[in-house]
Every structure is written in structure tokens, then in C-alpha cells.
N, C-alpha and C positions, 0 to 999 in steps of 0.2 A: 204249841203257840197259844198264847194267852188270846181269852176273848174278847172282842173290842165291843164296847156299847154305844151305843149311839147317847149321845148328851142333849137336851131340848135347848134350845133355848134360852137363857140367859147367864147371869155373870159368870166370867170365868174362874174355874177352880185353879187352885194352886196347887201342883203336888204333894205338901204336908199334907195339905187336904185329902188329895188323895192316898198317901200313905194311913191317913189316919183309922181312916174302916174303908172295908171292901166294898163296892158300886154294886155289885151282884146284889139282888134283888130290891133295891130300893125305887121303887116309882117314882121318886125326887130327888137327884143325886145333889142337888145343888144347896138343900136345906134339909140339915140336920142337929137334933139333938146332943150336944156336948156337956155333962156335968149338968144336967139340968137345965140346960139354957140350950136358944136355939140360936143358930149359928148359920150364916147364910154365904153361899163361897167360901170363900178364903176367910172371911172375915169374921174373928173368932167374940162373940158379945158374954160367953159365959167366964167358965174359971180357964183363964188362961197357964198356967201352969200345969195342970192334968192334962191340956193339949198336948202342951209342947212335949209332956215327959211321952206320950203316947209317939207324939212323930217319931223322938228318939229312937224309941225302943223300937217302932217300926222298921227305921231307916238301921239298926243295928241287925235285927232279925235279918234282913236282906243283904249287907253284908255280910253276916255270919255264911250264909247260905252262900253267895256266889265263892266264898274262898273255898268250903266244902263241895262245891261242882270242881271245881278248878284241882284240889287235892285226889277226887277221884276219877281225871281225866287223866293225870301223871306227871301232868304239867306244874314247875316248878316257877317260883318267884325267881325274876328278872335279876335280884339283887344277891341269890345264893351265886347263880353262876358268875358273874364277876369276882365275886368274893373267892369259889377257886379258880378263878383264873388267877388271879393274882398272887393266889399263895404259889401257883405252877411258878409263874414268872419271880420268882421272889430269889433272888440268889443267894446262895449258902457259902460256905466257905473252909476250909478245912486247913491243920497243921500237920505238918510231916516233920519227924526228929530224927536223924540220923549221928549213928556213935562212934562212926569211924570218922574224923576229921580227914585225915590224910586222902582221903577217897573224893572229899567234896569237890577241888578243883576239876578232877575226870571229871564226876557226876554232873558239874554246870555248865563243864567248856571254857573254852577260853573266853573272856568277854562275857559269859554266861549265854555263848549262842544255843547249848543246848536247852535251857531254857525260853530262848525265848522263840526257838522253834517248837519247840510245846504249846507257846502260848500263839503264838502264828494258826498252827494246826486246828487245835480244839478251843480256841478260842475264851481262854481264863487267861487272868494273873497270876502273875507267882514271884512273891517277894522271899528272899534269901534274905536272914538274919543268922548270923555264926553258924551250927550246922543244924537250923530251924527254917521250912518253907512253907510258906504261908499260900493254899491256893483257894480262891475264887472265881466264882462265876456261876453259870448255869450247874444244879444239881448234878446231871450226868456228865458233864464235861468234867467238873471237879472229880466223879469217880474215876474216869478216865484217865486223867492226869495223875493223881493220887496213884495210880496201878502201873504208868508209864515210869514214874518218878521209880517206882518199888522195885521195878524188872530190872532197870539200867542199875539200879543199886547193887542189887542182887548178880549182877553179871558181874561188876566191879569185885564183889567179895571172893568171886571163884577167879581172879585175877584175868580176864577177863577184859577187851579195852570197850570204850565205846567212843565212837563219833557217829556223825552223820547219818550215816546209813542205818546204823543199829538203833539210833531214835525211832528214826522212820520207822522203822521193822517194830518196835516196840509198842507205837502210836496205833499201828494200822491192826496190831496182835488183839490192843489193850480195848479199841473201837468195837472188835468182834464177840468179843467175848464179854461174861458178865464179870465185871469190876468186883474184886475181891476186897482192896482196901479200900475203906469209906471213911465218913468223917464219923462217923459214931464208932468206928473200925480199929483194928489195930495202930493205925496213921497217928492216933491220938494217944498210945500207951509210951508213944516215945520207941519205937523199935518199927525200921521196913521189913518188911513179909519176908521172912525165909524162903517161901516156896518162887521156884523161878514160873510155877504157873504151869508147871510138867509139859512144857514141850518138850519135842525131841531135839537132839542134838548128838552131830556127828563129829567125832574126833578125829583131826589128823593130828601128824607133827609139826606143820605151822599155824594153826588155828582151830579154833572151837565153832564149827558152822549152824545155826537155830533156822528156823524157817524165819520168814519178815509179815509173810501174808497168811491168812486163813488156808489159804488152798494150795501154796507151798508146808505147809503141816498135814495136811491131806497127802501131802504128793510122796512127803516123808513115809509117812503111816503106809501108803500101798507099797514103793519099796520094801519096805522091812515084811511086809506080811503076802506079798503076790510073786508067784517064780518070773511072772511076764507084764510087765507095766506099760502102757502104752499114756503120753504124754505129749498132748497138746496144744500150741500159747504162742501168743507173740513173741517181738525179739525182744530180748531182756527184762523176761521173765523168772530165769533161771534154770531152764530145762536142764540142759546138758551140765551144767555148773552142780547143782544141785545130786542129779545120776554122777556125776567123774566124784563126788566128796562122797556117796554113797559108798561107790565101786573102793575105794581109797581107804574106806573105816571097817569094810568088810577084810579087805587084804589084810590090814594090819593086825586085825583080831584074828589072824587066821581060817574066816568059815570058808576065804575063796583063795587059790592056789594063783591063779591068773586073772589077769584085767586085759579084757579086747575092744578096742575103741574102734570102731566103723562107722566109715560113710560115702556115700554115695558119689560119685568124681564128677559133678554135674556143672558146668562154668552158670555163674548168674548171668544168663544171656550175652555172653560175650565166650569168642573160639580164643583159646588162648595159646592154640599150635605145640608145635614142638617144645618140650622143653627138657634142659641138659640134665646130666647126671645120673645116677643108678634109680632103683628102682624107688627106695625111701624119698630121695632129694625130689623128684618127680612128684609125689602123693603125698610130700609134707606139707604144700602150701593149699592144699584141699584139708586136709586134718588139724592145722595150723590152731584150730580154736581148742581141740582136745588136748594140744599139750599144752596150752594157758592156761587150762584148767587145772591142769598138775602140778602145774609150777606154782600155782596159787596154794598146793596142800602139803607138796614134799621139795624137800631141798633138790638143787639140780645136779648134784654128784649120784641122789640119790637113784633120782628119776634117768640119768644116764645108766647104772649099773645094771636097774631095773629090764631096761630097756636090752641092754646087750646079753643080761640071761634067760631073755627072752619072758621074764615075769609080766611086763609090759607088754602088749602089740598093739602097735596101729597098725591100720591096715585099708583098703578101700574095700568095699561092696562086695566087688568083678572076683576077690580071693576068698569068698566063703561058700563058694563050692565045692560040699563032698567034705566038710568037716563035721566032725563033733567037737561040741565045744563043752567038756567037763571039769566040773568043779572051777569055773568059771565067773566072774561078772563081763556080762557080754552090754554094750551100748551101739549102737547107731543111732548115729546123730543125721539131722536135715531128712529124716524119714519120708519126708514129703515129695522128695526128687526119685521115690523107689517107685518103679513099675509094681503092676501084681505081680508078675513071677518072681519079679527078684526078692517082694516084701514074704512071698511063699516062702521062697529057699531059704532066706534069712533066716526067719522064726525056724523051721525045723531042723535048723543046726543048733536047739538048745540039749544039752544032755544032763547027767544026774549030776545032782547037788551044784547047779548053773540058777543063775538069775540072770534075768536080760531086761535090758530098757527102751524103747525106740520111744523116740522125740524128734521133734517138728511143728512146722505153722504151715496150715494148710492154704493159708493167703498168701504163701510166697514160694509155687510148683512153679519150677525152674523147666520143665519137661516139655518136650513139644507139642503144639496143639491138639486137642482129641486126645491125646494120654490120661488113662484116668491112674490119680494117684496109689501107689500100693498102701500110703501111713491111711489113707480118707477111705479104701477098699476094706483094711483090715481090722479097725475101728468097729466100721459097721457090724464089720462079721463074728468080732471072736469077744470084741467089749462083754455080753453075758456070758463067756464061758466060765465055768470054774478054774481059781489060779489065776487070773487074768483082769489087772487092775488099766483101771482108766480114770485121768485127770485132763481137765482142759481150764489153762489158765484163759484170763481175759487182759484187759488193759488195765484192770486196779491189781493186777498184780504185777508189774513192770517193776522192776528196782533197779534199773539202770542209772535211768535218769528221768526227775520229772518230765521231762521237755520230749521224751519217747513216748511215754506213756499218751501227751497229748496229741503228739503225730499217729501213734497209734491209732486211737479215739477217730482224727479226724480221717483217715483215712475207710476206716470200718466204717464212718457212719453215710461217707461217699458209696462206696461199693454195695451199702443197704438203703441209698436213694434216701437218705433223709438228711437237712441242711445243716452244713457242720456249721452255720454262724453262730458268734458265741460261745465254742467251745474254748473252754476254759481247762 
């Protein structure tokens, strides 16, 4: 801190003045020699021009200096950071060309709702001119869009359909991941991306199945590479859909001889007594959701032949005692309704060259109270074993229906004590 000196007595100085020469040692600050002449306060009686140029240079010396503290403090002018902020906010815009005409109407939808659910989601424009799309807005939404646009294209060329669903699935792939087409990108040479972006994808005979979420490509990926997969997630997710298209693309390729579908005979809180018919008609309206899964992959002549050469089984729980199950894809579904021992017995009826899946939501044990669950026991226990993959979806991965996903949402954030107002 600079030193203050006491000033005696009479007129006051001006600060030119006091820029002009330092106060430090003068015995009379107030009267001083300027250019020959003597000068009293402020008030300048010699060459005033040699004054003034001296305040100048003063008054700049002391500028120069406070910018030079302020450059080596780190601290930046006020006026850079808006200047990028503004370039952040500055929205870009990019063209997309596409060479198949014939494809354009799939590609927009009818009305162009698949468009303008793009622009709903990620929040851009997107103008269609002949088979030219013009997208705007925020720099990464526009890469987003640009790579959703490229994926559905791209599906359409392997003939291939899209609505709805397969947007979403596209949008939520295209959010995750780093955007490959940009506007400095191929978008611009006139040609969408060849690459479908290397996911995986299962083949049946009514349909070509992709993951939609990040953690359904995950749930892909431990399939193909774990003998024991243990699966996680709310309803409509894709748990069991996802394992039954699995089990389905394994059979046809030949690597699994049999597909075994199990679960649990547990009523959602209600006794539903006796019921007629043989042993199947009894245990069909428990399994009821495994075989709409089938029917979603193979034709129903098929899935009946299957069924009667016994390539097919469904089965409940209570009958997988004292088997071996080889050369197999084994599932159990609603895993959550399993005691331990039953989730015991389960798993070590896997045999050689067998894959098995158990899936479940541990928010909806159907079991009586104090039962701890076998899917929430076995999780803990065997999740690090070698061979033995684990996935737990959440609420952003729902593809049912938006309108699950937010019951979902609001219900988990009830049962974690925090206020679902608002949820969106």
C-alpha cells in the first residue's frame, strides 16, 4: 500500500497535479517548478503544454501498469467473454442430400411427422426441399439431427421400415453417442453415411431388431459375449422382448438346439383359484407375455410346429427340477417373484454350450412379506463372477410408451422420498 503524506495547509492540489511529479520528498508539495516557471496547486503559470503532455504520459504509464497487474492475475477483459459467449449461442446450420427419391416419403412420414418429431425432441428446424434437408439450430442438436436423419436413411436402404418407434430409438442412439455426420461432414458431399453406426442387430424372420437406448446395446453386447446374463429394469424396457429376439437369432443360426421360456406362477396380488384344462391351458396365462414375444419374431404356423417338436418349451419355475439344460437358450422371466432356492436351482440347471437370461424389476416382488427376493439375492452375489453379465435398465430406457416412462419416473421418485412435482 502506497504512503500517504500529510499535505500542510493551503490550496488544493488537483490530481494532474499530482500525477505530474512524485510528493515523496518535497518539503512543499503545493509549489513547484514547471519548465522554468513556478507553479502553485493546480494552477499551471509556466509552459503549459510540457504540463499537460507530462499528465498524459503519466496518466498512460498508470494505465499501462493496472492492465499489466490485471494480465498477470489471469483475469480476462469483460468484453472477450461475451464475445464467446455469443459465438457458443450463435446457431449453425447444415444440408443433408439424399439420392434415393423413392425413400424420401418413409424417411419424413407421412405429413412429415417423422420430421417434425426430430424437431419436437432436439429442438432444430428442418426444411425439406426435393430430396435436400436443410437443418438448423444449436451446433450439437444440428449434429444430432444430421446423424438421426443418416441412421433412418440408412435402415431404409437395407429395406428396413421406420416409424415411430425406430425415430425415438434413433434420436435417443444419436444423443449418446458422438455425432459422426456434421455440417463440415459428409452431410455436405451430397451422400448419408453408409455406416448404420455399428450396432448390433438381431435377425429374425419377421423383423430386423437394433437396440433404441444406450443400455439396451449394452444389454445386446452381454448376451452375445456372457453364458449367464442377469437383467434388471422397469416395465417396458425391453427385458424379456430383447432375451426372446436373442434366444430366436441364436436358434435360427443354429448355435442353440432348444429355446426354454420360464417363470415363476406367482398371481400379482390377487388368488386366482382353480383353473380348467391340462397342464399348458393352466400355465399359459402366466407365460402369456413369452409367447407375444414370439409371435412378434416368427410366424404362428411356425411357432406352433416348434412348439409340438418340442424345439420350443415353456414351462413354469416348479418343472426345472433335476434338469439339464444343454445346448440351450434358457430365459426366466419376472425373476423377481423367485425365492433363493428356487433362483439356486434355476441357474444350476445351465449345461454345455447353453446360454441363460433372468430378467425382472425388483420394484414389483409379487412374494410374500419378509421373502427376500432370489433375482435381488443373486445379483449381489454372482454380478463379479467370471461369464456372468449384468444390466440394469432405468426409466430413460422405457420404449413402450412415453407416458410409462413418466409413471415410472414418478413413482421411483415417491418410493426415494423425493417430490414428484413437476415431473415431466
Amino acid at each position: 500500500m502506497a504512503h500517504r503524506q500529510q499535505v500542510p495547509m493551503g490550496p488544493r492540489r488537483d490530481w494532474q497535479d499530482i500525477l505530474s511529479k512524485p510528493s515523496s520528498g518535497t518539503k512543499n508539495p503545493t509549489k513547484k517548478t514547471v519548465g522554468g516557471k513556478k507553479a502553485v496547486g493546480s494552477k499551471v503559470t509556466g509552459s503549459k503544454p510540457a504540463a499537460k503532455a507530462r499528465v498524459a504520459k503519466a496518466a498512460t504509464t498508470k494505465v499501462a501498469a493496472t492492465k499489466s497487474a490485471a494480465g498477470q492475475s489471469g483475469r480476462k477483459a469483460p468484453a472477450s467473454k461475451v464475445s464467446k459467449k455469443q459465438q457458443a449461442d450463435k446457431p449453425v446450420s447444415a444440408t443433408l442430400q439424399f439420392d434415393e427419391h423413392k425413400l424420401l416419403p418413409m424417411l419424413f412420414g407421412d405429413f412429415d411427422r417423422n420430421l417434425a418429431q426430430i424437431e419436437q425432441k432436439l429442438g432444430v428446424v428442418l426444411l425439406s426441399r426435393g430430396n435436400r434437408v436443410s437443418v438448423s439450430g444449436d451446433s450439437v442438436a444440428v449434429e444430432e439431427a444430421c446423424q438421426v436423419m443418416n441412421d433412418l436413411y440408412q435402415r431404409l436402404q437395407q429395406g428396413l421400415p421406420v416409424g415411430s418407434g425406430e425415430v425415438d430409438g434413433a434420436i435417443r442412439m444419436a444423443s449418446d453417442r458422438a455425432p459422426r455426420a456434421t455440417a463440415g461432414g459428409a452431410s455436405q458431399n451430397g451422400n448419408a453415411d453408409s455406416d448404420s453406426g455399428g450396432l448390433p442387430q438381431i435377425q429374425t424372420r419377421l423383423r430386423v431388431i437394433t437396440p433404441r437406448t444406450p443400455r439396451q446395446t449394452e444389454y445386446f453386447n452381454a448376451m452375445a459375449n456372457n453364458e449367464l446374463v442377469f437383467c434388471e429394469g422397469p416395465a417396458g424396457s425391453g427385458k424379456t422382448y430383447l432375451a426372446v429376439a436373442m434366444a430366436v437369432s441364436m436358434f435360427l443360426e443354429g448355435r442353440v438346439d432348444r429355446i426354454v421360456l420360464s417363470r415363476p406362477a406367482v398371481e400379482a396380488g390377487e388368488r386366482l383359484g382353480f383353473l380348467p384344462g391340462d397342464l399348458r391351458e393352466k400355465v399359459d396365462p402366466y407365460l402369456r407375455p413369452l409367447y407375444d414375444a414370439l409371435h412378434d419374431m416368427l410366424p404362428g404356423d411356425q411357432i406352433t410346429k416348434r412348439l409340438e417338436m418340442d424345439d420350443f418349451e415353456v414351462a413354469p419355475l416348479a418343472f426345472m427340477r433335476g434338469r439339464t439344460l444343454r445346448n440351450s437358450f434358457v430365459i426366466l422371466d419376472e425373476a423377481q417373484n423367485t425365492t433363493e432356492g428356487q433362483m439356486k436351482m434355476f441357474l444350476t440347471r445351465l449345461g454345455e454350450s447353453s446360454r441363460m437370461v433372468v430378467t425382472g424389476d425388483p420394484s414389483q416382488i409379487d412374494l410374500p412379506p419378509g421373502q427376500k427376493s432370489g433375482l435381488v439375492d443373486a445379483v449381489g452375489l454372482l454380478r463379479r463372477v467370471k461369464g456372468v453379465g449384468h444390466v440394469k435398465f432405468t426409466e430413460e430406457d422405457v420404449v413402450r410408451h412415453p407416458l410409462v416412462a413418466r409413471m415410472v419416473k414418478a413413482y421411483d421418485s415417491r418410493e426415494n422420498g423425493s417430490d414428484t412435482k413437476g415431473t415431466d
